[in-house]
TORDOKOL-674655 format. One record per residue (C-alpha): x, y, z. Coordinates in steps of 0.1 Angstrom, whole numbers, padded with zeros to 4 digits, always signed. Last residue first. Layout:
N
XYZ;...
% end
This chain:
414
-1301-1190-2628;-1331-1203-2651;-1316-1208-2684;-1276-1215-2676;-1291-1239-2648;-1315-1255-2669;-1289-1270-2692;-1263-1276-2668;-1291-1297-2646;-1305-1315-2681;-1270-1320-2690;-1261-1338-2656;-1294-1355-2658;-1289-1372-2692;-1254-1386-2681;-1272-1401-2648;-1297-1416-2674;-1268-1430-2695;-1248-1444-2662;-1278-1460-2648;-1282-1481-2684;-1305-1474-2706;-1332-1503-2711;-1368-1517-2730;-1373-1551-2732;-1408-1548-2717;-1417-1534-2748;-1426-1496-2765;-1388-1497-2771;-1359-1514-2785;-1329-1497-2798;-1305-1527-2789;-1298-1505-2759;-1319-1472-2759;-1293-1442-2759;-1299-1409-2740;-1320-1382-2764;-1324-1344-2759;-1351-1322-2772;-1350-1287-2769;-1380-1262-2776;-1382-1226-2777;-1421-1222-2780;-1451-1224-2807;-1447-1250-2830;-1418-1268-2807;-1442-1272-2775;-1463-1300-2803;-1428-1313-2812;-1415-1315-2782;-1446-1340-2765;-1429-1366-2795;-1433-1381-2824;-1402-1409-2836;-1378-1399-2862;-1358-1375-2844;-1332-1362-2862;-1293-1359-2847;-1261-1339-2837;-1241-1369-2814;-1231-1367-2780;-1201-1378-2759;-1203-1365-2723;-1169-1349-2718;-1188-1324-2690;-1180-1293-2713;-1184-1316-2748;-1213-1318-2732;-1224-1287-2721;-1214-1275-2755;-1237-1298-2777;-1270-1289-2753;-1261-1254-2760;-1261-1258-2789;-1297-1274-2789;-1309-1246-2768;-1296-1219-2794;-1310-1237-2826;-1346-1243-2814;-1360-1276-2825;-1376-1281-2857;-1409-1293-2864;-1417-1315-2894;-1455-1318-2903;-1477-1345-2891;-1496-1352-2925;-1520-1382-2916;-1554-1397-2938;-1535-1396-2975;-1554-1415-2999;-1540-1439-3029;-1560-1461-3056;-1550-1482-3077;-1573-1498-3102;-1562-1524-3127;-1557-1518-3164;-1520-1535-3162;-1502-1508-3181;-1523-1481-3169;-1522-1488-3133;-1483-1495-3135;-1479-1460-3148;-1500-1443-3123;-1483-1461-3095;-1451-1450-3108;-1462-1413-3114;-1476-1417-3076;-1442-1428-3062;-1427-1404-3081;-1447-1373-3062;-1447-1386-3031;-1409-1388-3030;-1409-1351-3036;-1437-1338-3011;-1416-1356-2986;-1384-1344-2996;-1399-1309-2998;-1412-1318-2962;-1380-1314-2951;-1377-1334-2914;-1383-1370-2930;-1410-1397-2928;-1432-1419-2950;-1459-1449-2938;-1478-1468-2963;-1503-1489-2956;-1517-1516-2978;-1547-1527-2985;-1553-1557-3016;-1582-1566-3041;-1586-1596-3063;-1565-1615-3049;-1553-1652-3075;-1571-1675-3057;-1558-1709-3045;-1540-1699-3012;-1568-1679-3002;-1566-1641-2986;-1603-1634-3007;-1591-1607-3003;-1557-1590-2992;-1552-1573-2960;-1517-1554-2956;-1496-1533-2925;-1467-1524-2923;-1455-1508-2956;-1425-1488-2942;-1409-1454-2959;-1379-1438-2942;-1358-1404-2957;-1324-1400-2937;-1304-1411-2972;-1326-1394-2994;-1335-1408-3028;-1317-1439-3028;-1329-1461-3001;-1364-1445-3002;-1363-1456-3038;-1358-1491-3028;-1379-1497-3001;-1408-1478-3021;-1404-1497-3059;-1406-1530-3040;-1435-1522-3021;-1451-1514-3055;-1442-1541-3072;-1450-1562-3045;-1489-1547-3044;-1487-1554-3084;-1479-1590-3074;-1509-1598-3051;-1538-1575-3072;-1530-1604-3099;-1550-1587-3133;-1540-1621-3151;-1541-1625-3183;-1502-1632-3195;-1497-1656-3160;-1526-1681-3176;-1557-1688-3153;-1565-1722-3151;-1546-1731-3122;-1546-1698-3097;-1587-1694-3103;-1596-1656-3103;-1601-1630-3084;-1596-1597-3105;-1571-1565-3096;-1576-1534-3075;-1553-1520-3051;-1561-1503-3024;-1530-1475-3005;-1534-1461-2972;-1513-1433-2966;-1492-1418-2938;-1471-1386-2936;-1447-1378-2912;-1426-1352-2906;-1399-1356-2888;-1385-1341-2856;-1354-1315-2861;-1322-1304-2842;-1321-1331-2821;-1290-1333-2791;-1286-1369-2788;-1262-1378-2754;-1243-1411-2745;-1226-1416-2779;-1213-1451-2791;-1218-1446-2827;-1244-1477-2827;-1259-1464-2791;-1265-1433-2802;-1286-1445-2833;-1301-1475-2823;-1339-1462-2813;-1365-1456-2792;-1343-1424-2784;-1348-1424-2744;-1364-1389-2733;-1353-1349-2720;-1379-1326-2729;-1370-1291-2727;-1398-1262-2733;-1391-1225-2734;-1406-1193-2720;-1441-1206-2712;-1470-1178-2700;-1491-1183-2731;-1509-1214-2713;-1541-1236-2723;-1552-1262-2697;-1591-1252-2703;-1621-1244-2683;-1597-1242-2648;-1616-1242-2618;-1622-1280-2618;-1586-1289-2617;-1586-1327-2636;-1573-1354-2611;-1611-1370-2606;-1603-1399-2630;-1642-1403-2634;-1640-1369-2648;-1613-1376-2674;-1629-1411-2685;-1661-1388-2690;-1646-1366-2713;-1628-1388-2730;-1662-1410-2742;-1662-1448-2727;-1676-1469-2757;-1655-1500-2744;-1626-1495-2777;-1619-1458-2768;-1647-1430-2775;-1639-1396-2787;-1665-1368-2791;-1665-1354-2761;-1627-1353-2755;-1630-1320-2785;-1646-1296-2756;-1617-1302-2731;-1600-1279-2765;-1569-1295-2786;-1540-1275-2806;-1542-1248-2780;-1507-1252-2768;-1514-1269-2733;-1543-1288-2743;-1519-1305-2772;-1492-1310-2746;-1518-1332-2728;-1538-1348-2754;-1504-1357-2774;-1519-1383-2792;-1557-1392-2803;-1580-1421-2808;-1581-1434-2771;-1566-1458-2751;-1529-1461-2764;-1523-1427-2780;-1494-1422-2766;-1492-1383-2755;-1508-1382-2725;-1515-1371-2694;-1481-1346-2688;-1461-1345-2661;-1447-1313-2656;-1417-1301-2638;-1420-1262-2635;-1389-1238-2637;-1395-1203-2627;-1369-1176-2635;-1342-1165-2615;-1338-1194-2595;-1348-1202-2559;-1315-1219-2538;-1287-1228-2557;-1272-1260-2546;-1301-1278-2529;-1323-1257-2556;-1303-1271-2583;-1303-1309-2572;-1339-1303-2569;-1345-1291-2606;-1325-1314-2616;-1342-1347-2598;-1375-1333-2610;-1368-1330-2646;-1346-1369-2648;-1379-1380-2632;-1402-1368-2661;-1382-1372-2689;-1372-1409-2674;-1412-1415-2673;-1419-1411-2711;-1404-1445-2724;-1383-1458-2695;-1402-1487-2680;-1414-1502-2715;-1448-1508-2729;-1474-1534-2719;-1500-1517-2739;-1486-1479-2749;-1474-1460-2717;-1490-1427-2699;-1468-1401-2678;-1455-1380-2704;-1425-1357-2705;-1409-1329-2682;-1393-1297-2680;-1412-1261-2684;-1393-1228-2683;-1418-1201-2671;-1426-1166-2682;-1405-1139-2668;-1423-1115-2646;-1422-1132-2613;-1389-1129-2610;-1374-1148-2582;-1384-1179-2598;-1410-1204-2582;-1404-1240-2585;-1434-1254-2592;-1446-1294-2598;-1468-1293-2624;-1487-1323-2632;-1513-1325-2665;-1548-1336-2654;-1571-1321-2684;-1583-1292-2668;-1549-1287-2652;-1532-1307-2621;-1511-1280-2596;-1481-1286-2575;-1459-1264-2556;-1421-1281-2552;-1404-1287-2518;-1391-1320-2534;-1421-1335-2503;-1444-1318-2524;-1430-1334-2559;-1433-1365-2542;-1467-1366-2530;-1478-1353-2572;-1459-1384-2582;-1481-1407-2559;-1510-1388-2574;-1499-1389-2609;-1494-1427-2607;-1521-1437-2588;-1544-1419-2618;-1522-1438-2644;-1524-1472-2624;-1564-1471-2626;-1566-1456-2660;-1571-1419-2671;-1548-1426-2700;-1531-1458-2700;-1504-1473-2678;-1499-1506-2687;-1460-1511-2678;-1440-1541-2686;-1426-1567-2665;-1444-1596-2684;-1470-1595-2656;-1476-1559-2660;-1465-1529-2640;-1491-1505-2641;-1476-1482-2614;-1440-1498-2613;-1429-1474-2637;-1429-1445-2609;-1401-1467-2586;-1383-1478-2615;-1378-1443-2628;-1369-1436-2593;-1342-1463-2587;-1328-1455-2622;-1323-1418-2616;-1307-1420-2575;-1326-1417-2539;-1351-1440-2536;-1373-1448-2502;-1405-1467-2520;-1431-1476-2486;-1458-1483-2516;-1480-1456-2503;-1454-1428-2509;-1424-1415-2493;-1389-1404-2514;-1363-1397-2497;-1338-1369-2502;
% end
């Protein structure tokens, strides 16, 4: 089948047509800047709403300007099985990152009507708006529309960096359906999201295929520390309150106890300001972030709860000030345990080699997860790099992805 759109883009294979969709935003760098409600993103949806007519599929934007592209089932009853990922990019992100989920969904979905005719039950392709966070203060807009996490009502009150509000970035896109007052749904059977790892796993065990039981939890902190400025000649090591060194001792104390506490528990400081940040003055004051992730949150709750006895401890000994406030607590989600098996027996079926695995990126699947069947399936990331123009998976990882996708939705749907 051939693709026809404005930019005269005839493609007929994976790669080809995640390279065709990711050229919407494409940035000089050879990165994508596709951000919510944005020139390219609107272009984007409508070019990919053209192409899932001319798949044969029946499309639809919601309130918000999620994509379906329908496949109608031969039972209307049965509630829908939904495919797909997101359509926006961070700043001069990668090619694959959201856009393979939702190109690998509608070449399945036509390879099993060419083969199978309607299915049973309804499969829908959907592209959703957002789930980055690149633009404005908030992630997963789209899937968080969908499951009721998020009402049109809450865009009103969210501004990105030029003072535009949501709401009005949403109208001005003119993709939203104006009949519908909200893009919730209760009719969804199951959820499948099919998306590059962001990451080194597969590709360090040499497996084509990730079949995630769990994503992680994460919890994030931010973390002031409280000392006294002071002059770095005169002032003797013994009386210092140095808000510097008890910020390494800290950092320290997290990279190695994450190390031994849990071995798929992650902690990262990324992020620090120190003042007065001169070369001759001991800092007075120091921000830190702190950044922890794993799919129990017992493990979570656990590591929290040392870290704070040490920084209670070290604030008593030197008399300083340390002071520790939580601002995210993403909970873990699991994904469901029949759809992930059966992910692990199509491809040990098709000789695909795959590996049992956490995700410990966010994802679309994770919001789906809290209230739906949800599977999430991973295809290797070379070097593990992602939300860059580096980004790559070779043809024969995104064809792998496809073939399980196809098996996958074809034992649900058929």
């Amino acid at each position: 089948m051939v693709i026809k759109s404005s930019h005269e883009v005839k493609v007929t294979d994976v790669e080809q047509m995640v390279k065709w969709l990711a050229s919407f935003g494409q940035s000089a760098e050879g990165g994508t800047n596709r951000l919510l409600y944005n020139e390219a993103w609107i272009e984007a949806q409508q070019e990919l709403e053209q192409t899932m007519q001319g798949f044969g599929l029946a499309t639809h934007f919601d309130a918000v300007g999620n994509l379906f592209g329908k496949l109608a089932g031969t039972n209307t009853e049965e509630k829908a099985i939904i495919t797909g990922s997101h359509i926006d990019t961070v700043t001069n992100g990668g090619v694959y990152d959201g856009v393979y989920g939702i190109i690998a969904s509608l070449l399945a979905t036509q390879r099993l009507y060419q083969r199978y005719g309607s299915p049973k039950k309804t499969i829908e392709v959907l592209s959703l708006c957002e789930e980055e966070g690149s633009r404005f203060p908030i992630t997963f807009w789209g899937s968080g529309n969908i499951t009721g996490k998020y009402q049109i009502e809450d865009g009103e009150r969210i501004k990105d960096n030029e003072n535009t509000i949501l709401l009005e970035a949403m109208n001005n896109a003119g993709v939203a359906n104006k009949n519908q007052k909200s893009a919730y749904r209760n009719d969804i059977a199951c959820f499948i999201e099919l998306h590059i790892e962001q990451g080194k796993v597969l590709e360090s065990t040499n497996k084509s295929i990730g079949a995630v039981s769990h994503i992680v939890g994460q919890r994030r902190f931010a973390i002031n520390v409280i000392g006294e400025s002071n002059h770095a000649g005169t002032t003797p090591m013994p009386l210092r309150r140095d808000a510097m060194a008890i910020t390494a001792e800290i950092i320290h104390f997290i990279t190695v106890e994450a190390k031994l506490f849990d071995p798929d528990l992650v902690a990262t400081v990324g992020q620090l300001n120190t003042k007065p940040n001169t070369s001759n003055v001991i800092a007075g004051e120091v921000d830190f972030s702190l950044d922890i992730r794993h799919f129990d949150e017992t493990i979570l709750d656990q590591f929290y709860q040392k870290l704070t006895l040490f920084i209670e401890e070290l604030a008593n000994l030197h008399k300083m000030e340390i002071n520790c406030s939580q601002w995210l607590n993403a909970k873990p989600v699991a994904m469901d345990k029949e759809m992930t098996k059966l992910v692990e027996e199509i491809a040990t079926e098709q000789s695909i080699p795959y590996k049992s695995m956490i995700s410990g990126a966010g994802h679309d699947a994770q919001m789906f997860g809290k209230f739906y069947p949800t599977a999430l399936i991973f295809v290797p990331s070379k070097d593990g790099i992602s939300h860059s123009p580096k980004e790559f998976t070779s043809k024969k990882d995104l064809e792998n992805g496809v073939d399980i996708l196809t098996e996958l939705l074809y034992r649900l749907a058929y």
